[in-house]
Backbone as a chain_set.jsonl record, in Angstrom:
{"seq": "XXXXXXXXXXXXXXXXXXXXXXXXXXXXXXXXXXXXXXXXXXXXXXXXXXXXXXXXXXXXXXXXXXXXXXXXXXXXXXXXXXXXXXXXXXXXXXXXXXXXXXXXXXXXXXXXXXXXXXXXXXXXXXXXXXXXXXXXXXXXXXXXXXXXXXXXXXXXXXXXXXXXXXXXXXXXXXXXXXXXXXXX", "coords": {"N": [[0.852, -1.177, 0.0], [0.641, 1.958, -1.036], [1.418, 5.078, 0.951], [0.406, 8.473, 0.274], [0.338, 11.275, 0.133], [-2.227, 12.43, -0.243], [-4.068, 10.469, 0.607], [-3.046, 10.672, 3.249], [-4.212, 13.122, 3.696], [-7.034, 12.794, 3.467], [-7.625, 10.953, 5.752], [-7.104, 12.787, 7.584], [-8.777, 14.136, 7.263], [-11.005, 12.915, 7.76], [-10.786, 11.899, 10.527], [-10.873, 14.47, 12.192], [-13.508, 14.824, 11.78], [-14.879, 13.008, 13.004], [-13.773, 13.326, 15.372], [-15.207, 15.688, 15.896], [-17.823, 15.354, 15.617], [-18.192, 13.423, 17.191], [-17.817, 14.837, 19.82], [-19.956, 15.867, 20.122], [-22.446, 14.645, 19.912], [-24.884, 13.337, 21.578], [-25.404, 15.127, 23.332], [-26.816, 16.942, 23.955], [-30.507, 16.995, 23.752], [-33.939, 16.729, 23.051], [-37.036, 16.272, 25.741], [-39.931, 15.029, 26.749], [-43.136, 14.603, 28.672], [-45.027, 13.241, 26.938], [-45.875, 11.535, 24.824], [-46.618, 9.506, 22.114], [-47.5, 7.141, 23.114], [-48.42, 7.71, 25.658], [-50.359, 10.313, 25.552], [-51.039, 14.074, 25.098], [-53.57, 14.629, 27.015], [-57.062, 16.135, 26.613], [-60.17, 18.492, 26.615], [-62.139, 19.676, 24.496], [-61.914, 23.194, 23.685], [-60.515, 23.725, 25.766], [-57.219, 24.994, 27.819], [-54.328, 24.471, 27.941], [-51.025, 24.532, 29.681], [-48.129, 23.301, 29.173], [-44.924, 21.961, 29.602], [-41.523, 21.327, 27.732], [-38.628, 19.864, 28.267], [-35.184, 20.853, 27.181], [-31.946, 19.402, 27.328], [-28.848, 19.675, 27.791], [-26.602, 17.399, 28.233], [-24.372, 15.194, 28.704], [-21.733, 14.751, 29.019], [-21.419, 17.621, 28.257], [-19.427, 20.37, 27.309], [-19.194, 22.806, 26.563], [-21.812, 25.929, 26.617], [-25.049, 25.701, 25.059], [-27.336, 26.491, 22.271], [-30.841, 26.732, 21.32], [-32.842, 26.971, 19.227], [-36.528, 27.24, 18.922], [-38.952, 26.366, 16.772], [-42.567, 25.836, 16.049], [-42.89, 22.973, 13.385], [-45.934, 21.651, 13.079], [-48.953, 21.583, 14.113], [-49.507, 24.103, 14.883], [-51.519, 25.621, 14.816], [-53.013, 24.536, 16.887], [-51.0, 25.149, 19.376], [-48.447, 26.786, 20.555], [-45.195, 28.443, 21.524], [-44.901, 29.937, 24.62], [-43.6, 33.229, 26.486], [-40.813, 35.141, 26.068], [-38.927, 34.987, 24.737], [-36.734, 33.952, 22.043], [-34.627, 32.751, 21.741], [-32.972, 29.945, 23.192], [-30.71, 29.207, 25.791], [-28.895, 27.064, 27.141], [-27.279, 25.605, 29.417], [-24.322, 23.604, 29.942], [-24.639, 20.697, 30.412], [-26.336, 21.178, 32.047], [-30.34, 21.483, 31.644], [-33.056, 22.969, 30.657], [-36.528, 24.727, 30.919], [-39.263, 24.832, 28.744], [-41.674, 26.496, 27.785], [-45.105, 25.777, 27.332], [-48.345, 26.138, 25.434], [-51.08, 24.911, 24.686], [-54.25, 24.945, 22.627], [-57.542, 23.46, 22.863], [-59.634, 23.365, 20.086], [-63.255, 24.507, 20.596], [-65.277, 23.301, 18.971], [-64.027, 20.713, 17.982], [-64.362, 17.504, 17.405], [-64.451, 14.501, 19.629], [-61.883, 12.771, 20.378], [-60.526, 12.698, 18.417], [-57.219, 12.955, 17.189], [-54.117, 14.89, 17.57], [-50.796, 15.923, 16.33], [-48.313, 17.679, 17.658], [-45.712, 19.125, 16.145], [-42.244, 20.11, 17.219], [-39.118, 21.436, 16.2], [-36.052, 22.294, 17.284], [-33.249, 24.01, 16.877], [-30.15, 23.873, 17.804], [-26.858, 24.94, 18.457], [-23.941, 25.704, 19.23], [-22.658, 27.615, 21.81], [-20.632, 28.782, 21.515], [-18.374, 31.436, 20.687], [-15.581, 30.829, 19.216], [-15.62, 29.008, 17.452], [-15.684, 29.364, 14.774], [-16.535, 28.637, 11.411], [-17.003, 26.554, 11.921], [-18.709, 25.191, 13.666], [-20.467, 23.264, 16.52], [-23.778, 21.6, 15.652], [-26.856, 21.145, 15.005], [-30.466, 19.987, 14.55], [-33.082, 18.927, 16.308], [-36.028, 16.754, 16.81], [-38.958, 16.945, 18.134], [-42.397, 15.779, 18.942], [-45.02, 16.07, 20.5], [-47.89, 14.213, 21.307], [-51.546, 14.687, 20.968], [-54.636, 13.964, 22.338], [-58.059, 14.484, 21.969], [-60.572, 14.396, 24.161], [-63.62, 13.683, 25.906], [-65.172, 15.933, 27.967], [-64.297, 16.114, 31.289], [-66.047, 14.381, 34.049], [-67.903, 17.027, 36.076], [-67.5, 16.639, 39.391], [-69.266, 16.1, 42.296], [-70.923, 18.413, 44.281], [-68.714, 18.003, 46.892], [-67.745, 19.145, 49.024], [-70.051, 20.946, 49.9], [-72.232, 18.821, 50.376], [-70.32, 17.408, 52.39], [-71.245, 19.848, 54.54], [-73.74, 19.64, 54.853], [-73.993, 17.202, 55.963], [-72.463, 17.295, 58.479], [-73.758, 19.51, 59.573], [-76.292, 18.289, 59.763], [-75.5, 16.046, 61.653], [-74.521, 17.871, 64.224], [-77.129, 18.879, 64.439], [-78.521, 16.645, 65.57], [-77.406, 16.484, 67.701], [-77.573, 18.376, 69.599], [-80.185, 18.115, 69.808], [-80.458, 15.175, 71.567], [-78.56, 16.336, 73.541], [-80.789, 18.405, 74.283], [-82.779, 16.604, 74.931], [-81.089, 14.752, 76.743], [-81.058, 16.82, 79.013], [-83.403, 17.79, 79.762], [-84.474, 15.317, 80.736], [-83.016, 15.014, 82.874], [-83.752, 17.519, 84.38], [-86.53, 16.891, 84.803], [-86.083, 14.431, 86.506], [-85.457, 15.812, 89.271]], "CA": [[0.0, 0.0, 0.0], [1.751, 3.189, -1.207], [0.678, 6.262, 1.832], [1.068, 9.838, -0.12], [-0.649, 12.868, 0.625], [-3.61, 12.398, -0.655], [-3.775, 9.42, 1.626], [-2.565, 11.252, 4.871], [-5.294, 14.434, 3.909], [-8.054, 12.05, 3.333], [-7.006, 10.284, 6.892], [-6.619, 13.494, 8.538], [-10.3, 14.774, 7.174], [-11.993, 11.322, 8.38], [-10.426, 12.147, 12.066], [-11.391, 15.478, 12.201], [-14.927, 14.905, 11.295], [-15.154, 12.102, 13.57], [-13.607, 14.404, 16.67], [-16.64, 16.634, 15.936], [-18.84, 14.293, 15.462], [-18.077, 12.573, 19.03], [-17.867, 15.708, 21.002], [-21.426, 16.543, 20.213], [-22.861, 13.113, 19.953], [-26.005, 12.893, 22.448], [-24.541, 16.061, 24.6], [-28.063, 17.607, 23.922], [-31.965, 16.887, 23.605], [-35.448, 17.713, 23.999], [-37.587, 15.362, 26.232], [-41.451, 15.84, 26.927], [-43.878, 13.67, 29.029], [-46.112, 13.503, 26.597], [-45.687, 10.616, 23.594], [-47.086, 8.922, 21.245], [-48.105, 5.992, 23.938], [-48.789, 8.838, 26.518], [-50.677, 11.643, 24.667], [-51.389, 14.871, 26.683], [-55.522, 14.412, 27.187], [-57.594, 17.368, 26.206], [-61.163, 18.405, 26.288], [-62.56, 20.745, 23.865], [-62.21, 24.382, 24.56], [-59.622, 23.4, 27.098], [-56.564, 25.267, 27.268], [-53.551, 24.448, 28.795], [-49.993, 24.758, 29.328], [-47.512, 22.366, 29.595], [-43.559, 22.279, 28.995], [-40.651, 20.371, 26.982], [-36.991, 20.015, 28.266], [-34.059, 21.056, 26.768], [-31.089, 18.938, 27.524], [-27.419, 19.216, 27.505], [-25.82, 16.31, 29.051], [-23.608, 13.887, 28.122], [-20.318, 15.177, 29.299], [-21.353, 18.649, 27.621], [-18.645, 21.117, 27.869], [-20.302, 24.304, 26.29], [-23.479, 26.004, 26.156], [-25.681, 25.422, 23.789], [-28.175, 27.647, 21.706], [-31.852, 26.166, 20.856], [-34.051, 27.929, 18.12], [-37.52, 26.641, 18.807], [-40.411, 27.036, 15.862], [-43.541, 24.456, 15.605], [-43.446, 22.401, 12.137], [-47.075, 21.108, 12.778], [-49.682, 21.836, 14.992], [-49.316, 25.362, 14.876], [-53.2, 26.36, 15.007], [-53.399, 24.828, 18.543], [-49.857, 25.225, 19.708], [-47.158, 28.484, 20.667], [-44.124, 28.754, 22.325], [-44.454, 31.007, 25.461], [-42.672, 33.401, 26.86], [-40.159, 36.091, 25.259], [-37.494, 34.231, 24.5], [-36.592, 33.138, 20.497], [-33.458, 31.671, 21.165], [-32.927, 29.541, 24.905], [-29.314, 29.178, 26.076], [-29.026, 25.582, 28.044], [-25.938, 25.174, 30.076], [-23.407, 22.69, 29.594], [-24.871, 19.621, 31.802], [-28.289, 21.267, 32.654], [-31.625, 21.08, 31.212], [-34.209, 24.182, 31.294], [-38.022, 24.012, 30.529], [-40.012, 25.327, 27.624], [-43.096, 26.672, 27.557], [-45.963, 25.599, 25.323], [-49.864, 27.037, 25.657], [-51.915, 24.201, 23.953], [-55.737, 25.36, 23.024], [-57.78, 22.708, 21.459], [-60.951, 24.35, 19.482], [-64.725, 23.802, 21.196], [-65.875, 22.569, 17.822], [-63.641, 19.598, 17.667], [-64.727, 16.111, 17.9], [-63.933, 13.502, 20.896], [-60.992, 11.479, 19.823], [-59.602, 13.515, 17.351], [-55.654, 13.196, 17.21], [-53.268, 15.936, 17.17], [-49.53, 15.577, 16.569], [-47.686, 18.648, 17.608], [-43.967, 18.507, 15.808], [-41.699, 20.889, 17.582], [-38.153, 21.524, 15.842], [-34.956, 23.242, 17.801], [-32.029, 24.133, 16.513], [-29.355, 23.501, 18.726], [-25.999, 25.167, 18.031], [-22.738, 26.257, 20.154], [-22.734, 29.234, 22.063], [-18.767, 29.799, 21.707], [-18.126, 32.104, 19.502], [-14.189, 30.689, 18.832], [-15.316, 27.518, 16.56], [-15.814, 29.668, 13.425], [-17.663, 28.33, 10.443], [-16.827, 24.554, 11.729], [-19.657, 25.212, 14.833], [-21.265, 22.06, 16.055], [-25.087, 21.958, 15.508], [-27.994, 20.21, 14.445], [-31.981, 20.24, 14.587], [-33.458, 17.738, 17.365], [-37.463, 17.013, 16.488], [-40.056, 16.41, 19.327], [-44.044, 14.927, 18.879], [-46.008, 15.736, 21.384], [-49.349, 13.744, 20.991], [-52.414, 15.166, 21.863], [-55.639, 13.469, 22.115], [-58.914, 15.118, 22.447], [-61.26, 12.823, 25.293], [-64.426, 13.964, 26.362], [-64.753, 16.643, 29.935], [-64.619, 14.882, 32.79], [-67.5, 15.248, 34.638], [-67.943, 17.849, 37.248], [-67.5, 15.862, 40.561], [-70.318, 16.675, 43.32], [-70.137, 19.312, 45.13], [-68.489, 17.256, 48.06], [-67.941, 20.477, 50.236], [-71.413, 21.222, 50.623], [-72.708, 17.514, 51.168], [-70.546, 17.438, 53.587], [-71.118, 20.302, 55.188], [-75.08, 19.166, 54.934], [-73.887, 16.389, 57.135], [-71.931, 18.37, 59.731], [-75.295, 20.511, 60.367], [-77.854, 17.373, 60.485], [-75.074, 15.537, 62.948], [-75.03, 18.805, 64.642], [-78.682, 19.204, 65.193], [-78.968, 15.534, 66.31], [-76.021, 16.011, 69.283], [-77.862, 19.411, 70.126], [-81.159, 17.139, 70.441], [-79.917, 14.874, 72.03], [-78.556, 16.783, 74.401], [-81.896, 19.033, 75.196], [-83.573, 15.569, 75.803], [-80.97, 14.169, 78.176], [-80.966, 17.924, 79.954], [-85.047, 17.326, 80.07], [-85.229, 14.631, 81.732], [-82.357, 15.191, 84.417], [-84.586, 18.406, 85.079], [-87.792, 16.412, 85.379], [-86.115, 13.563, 87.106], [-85.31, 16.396, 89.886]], "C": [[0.892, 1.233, 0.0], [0.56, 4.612, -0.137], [1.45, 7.553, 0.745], [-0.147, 10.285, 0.499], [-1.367, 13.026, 0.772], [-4.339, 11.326, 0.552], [-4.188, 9.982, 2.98], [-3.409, 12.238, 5.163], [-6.698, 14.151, 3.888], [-8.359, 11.434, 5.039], [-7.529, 11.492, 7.774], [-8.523, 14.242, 8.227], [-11.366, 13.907, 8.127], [-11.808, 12.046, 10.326], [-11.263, 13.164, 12.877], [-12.928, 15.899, 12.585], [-15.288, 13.863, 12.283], [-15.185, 12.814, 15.252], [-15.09, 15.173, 16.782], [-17.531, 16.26, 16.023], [-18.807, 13.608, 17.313], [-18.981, 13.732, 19.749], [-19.281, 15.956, 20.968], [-22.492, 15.596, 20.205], [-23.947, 13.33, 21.484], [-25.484, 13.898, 23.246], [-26.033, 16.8, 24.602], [-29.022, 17.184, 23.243], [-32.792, 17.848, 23.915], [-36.316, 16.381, 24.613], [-38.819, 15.791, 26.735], [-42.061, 14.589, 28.116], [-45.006, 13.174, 28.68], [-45.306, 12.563, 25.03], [-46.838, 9.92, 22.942], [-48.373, 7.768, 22.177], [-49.245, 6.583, 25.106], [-49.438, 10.027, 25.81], [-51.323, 12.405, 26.206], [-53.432, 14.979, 26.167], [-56.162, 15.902, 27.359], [-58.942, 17.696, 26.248], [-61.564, 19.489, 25.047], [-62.564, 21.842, 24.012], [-61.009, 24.336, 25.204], [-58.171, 23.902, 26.428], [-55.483, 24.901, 28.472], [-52.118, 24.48, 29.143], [-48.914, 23.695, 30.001], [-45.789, 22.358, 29.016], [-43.303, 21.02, 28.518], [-39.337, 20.805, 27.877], [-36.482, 20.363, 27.756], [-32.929, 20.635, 27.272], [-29.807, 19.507, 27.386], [-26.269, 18.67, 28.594], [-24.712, 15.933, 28.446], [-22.771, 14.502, 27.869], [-20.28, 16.784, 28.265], [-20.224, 19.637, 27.9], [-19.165, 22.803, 27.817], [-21.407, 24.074, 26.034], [-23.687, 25.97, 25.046], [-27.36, 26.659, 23.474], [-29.432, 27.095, 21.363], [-32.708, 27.698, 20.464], [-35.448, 27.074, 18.286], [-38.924, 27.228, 17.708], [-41.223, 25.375, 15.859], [-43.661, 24.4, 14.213], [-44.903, 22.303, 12.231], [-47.606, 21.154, 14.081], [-49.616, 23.24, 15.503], [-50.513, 26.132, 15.488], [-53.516, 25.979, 16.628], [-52.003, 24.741, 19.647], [-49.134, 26.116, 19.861], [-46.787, 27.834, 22.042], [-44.381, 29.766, 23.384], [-43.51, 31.656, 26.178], [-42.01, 34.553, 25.784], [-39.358, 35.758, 24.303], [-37.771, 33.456, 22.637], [-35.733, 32.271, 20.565], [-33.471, 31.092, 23.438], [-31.415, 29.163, 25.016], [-29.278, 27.645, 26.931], [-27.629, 25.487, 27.913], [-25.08, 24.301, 30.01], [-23.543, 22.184, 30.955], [-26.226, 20.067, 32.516], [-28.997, 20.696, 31.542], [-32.419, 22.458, 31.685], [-35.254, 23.519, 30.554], [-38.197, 25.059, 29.59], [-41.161, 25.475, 27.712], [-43.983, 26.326, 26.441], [-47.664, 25.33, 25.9], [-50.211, 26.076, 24.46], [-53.468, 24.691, 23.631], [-56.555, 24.723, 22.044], [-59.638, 23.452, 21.541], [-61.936, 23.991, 20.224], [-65.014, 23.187, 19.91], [-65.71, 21.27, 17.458], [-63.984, 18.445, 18.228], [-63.938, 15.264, 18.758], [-63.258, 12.721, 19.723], [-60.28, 11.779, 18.899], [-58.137, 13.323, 18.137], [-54.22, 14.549, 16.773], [-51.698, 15.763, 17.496], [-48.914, 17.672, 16.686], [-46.113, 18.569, 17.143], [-42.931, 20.563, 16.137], [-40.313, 20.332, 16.874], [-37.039, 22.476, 16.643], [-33.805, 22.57, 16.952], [-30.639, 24.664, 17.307], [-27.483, 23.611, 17.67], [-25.103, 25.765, 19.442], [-22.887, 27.25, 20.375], [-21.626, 30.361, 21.872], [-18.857, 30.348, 20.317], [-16.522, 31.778, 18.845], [-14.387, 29.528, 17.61], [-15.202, 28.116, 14.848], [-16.817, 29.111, 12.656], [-17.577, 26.86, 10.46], [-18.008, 24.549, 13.251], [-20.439, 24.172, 14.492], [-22.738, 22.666, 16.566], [-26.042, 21.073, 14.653], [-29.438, 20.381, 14.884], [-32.5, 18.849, 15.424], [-35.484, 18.395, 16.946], [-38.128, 16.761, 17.692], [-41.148, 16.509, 18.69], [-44.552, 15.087, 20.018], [-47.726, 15.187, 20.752], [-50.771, 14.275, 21.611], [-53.773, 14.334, 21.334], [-56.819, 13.898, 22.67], [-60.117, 14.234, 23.24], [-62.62, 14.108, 25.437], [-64.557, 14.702, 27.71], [-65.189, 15.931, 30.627], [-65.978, 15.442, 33.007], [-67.119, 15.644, 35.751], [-68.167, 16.914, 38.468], [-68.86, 16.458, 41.414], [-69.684, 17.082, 43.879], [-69.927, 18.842, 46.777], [-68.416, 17.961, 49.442], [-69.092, 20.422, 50.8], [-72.094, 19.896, 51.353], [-71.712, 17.433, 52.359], [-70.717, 18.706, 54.504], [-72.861, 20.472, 55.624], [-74.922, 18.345, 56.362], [-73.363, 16.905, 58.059], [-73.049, 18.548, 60.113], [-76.539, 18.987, 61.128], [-76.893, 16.272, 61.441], [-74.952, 16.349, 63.984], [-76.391, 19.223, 65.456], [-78.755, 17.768, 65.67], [-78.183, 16.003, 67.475], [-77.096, 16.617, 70.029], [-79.089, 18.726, 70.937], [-81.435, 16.331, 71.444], [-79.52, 15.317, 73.394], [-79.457, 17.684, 75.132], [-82.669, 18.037, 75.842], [-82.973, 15.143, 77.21], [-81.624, 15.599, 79.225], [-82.463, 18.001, 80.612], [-85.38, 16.002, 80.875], [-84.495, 14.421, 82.718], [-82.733, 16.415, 84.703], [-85.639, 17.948, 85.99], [-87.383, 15.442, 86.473], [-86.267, 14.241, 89.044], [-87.097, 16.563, 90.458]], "O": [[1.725, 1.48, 0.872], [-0.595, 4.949, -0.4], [2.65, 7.609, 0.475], [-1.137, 9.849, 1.084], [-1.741, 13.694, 1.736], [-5.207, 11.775, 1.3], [-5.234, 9.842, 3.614], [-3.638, 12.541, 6.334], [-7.533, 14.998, 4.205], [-9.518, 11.575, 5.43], [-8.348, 11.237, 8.657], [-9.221, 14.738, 9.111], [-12.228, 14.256, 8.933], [-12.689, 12.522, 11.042], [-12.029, 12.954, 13.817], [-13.397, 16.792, 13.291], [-16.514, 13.93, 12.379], [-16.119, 12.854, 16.054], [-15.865, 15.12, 17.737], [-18.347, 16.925, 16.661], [-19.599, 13.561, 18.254], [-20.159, 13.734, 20.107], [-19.763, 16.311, 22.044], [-23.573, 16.024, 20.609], [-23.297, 13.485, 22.518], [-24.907, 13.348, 24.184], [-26.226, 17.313, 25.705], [-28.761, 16.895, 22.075], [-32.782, 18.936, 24.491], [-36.258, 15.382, 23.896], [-38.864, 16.936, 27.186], [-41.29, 13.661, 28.355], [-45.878, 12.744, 29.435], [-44.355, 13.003, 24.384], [-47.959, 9.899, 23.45], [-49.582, 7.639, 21.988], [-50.377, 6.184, 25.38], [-48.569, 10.834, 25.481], [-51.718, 12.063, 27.32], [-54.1, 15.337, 25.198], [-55.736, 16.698, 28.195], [-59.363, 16.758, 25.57], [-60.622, 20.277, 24.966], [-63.514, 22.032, 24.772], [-60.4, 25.384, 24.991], [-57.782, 23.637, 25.29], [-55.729, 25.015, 29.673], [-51.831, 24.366, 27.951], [-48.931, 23.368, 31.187], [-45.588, 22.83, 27.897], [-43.999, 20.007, 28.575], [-39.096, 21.986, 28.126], [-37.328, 20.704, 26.929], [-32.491, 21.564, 27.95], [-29.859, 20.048, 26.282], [-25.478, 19.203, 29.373], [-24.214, 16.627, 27.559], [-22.65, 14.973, 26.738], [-19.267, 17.064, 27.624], [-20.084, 19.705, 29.121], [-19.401, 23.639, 28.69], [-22.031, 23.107, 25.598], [-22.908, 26.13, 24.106], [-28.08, 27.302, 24.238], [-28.959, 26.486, 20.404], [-33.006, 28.773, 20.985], [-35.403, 26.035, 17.627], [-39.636, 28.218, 17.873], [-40.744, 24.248, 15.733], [-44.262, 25.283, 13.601], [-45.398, 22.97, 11.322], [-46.947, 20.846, 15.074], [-49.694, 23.383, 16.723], [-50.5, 26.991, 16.369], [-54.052, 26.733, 17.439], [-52.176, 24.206, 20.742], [-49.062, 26.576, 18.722], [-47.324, 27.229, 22.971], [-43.951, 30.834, 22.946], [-42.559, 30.996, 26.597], [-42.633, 34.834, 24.76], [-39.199, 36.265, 23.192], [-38.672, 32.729, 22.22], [-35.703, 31.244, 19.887], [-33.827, 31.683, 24.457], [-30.985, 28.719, 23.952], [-30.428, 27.528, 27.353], [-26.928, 25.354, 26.91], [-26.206, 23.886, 30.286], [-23.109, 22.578, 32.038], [-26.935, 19.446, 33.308], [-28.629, 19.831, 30.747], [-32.4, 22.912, 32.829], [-35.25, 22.476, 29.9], [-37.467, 26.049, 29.553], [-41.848, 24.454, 27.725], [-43.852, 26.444, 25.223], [-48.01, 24.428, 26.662], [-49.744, 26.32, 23.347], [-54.039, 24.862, 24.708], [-56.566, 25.007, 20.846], [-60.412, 23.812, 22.428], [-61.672, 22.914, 20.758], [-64.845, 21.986, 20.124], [-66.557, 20.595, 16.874], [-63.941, 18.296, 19.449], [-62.716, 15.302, 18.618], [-63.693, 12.251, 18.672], [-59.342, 11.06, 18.555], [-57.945, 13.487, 19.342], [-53.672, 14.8, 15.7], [-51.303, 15.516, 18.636], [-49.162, 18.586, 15.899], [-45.34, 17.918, 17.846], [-42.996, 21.639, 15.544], [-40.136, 19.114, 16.831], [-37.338, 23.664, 16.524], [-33.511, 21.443, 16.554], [-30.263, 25.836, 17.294], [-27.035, 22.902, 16.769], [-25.634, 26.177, 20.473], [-23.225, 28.058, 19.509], [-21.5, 31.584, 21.93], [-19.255, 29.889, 19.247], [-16.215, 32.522, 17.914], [-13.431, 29.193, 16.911], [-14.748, 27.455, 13.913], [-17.956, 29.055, 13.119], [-17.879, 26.078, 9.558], [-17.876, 23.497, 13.876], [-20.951, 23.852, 13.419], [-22.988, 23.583, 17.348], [-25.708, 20.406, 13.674], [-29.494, 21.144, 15.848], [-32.181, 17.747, 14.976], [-36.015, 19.502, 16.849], [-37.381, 16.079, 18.395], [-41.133, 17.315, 17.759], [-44.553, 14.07, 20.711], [-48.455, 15.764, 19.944], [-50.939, 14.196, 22.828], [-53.958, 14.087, 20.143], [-56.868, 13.788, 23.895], [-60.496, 13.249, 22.606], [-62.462, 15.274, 25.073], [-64.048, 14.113, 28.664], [-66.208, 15.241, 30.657], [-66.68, 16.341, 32.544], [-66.292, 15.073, 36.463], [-69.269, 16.367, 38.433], [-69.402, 17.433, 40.893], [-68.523, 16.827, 44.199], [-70.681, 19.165, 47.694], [-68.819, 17.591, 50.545], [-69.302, 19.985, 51.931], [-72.424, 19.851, 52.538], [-72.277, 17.383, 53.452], [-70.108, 18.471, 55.547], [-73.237, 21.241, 56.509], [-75.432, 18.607, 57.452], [-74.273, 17.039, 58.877], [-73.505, 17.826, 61.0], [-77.159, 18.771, 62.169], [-77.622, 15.514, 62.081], [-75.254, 15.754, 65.019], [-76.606, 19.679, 66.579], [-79.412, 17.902, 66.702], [-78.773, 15.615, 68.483], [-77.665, 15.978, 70.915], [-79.182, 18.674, 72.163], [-82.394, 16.516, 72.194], [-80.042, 14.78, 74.371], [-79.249, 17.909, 76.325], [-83.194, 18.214, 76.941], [-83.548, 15.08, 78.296], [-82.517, 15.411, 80.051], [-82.644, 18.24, 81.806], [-86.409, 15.779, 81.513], [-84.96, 13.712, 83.611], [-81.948, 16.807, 85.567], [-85.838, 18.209, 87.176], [-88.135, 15.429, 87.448], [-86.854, 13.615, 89.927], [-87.382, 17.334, 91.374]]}, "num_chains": 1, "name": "protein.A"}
């Protein structure tokens, strides 16, 4: 095998690209509690707000930059909050806001995929035009269920019962007091 140049610059590109490739390798996500298996449960009308993670683990050394825009599910879906771009620490995790509002009109059981996209790039400004970075997708599932039903108003029943155990004691006690008067 003859090594020239071409060889040794080919070699030395592979390495390179591989170094970069490592260092950034699973060092950052997004993680939800809310999947495919798990969908977040919804009634009609119903609005509510619920977050996403932002990761950067996995022996991260620098911060990292996330661009968040919704691909899909836009109409009942936004980002809250001020913030366009989120900064996530090297080895934390912050939260994300996200204001769900599914229509009154829509039918029980209806499925809604929300597809959130960040773009997750280096915060150092020293890497130049070789900055590591990439686009991480998230799915939250949403599934529209029927409103619970309004529970009884358990307060008041009991506070029905309080009064009519109440007036029995009181009873109760005017009878005994009546007849250790009369017994006198």
């Amino acid at each position: 095998m003859k090594i020239n140049n071409k060889t040794i610059c080919m070699f030395g590109v592979f390495v390179a690209v591989f170094i970069l490739a490592v260092e950034g390798a699973f060092a950052y996500g997004v993680s939800s509690e809310y999947t495919e298996d798990f969908p977040l449960q919804m009634s009609p009308g119903e609005t509510k707000d619920i977050y996403i993670v932002l990761q950067n683990r996995g022996g991260a050394t620098n911060d990292m930059i996330a661009t968040g825009k919704i691909q899909e599910g836009a109409d009942i879906a936004k980002l809250t909050g001020l913030k366009k771009e989120y900064v996530v620490p090297a080895g934390d995790e912050i939260k994300v806001n996200i204001q769900v509002s599914i229509p009154k009109e829509v039918e029980i059981g209806r499925n809604y995929d929300i597809i959130i996209n960040f773009d997750f790039s280096s915060s150092t400004e020293t890497e130049g035009p070789l900055g590591i970075g990439s686009v991480v997708e998230k799915t939250i599932s949403v599934l529209v269920v029927a409103e619970p039903p309004v529970p009884a108003q358990t307060e008041k029943n009991n506070l029905i019962w309080y009064l009519i155990i109440g007036v029995i004691v009181i009873l109760i006690l005017i009878a005994v007091f009546y007849k250790m008067k009369k017994s006198k």
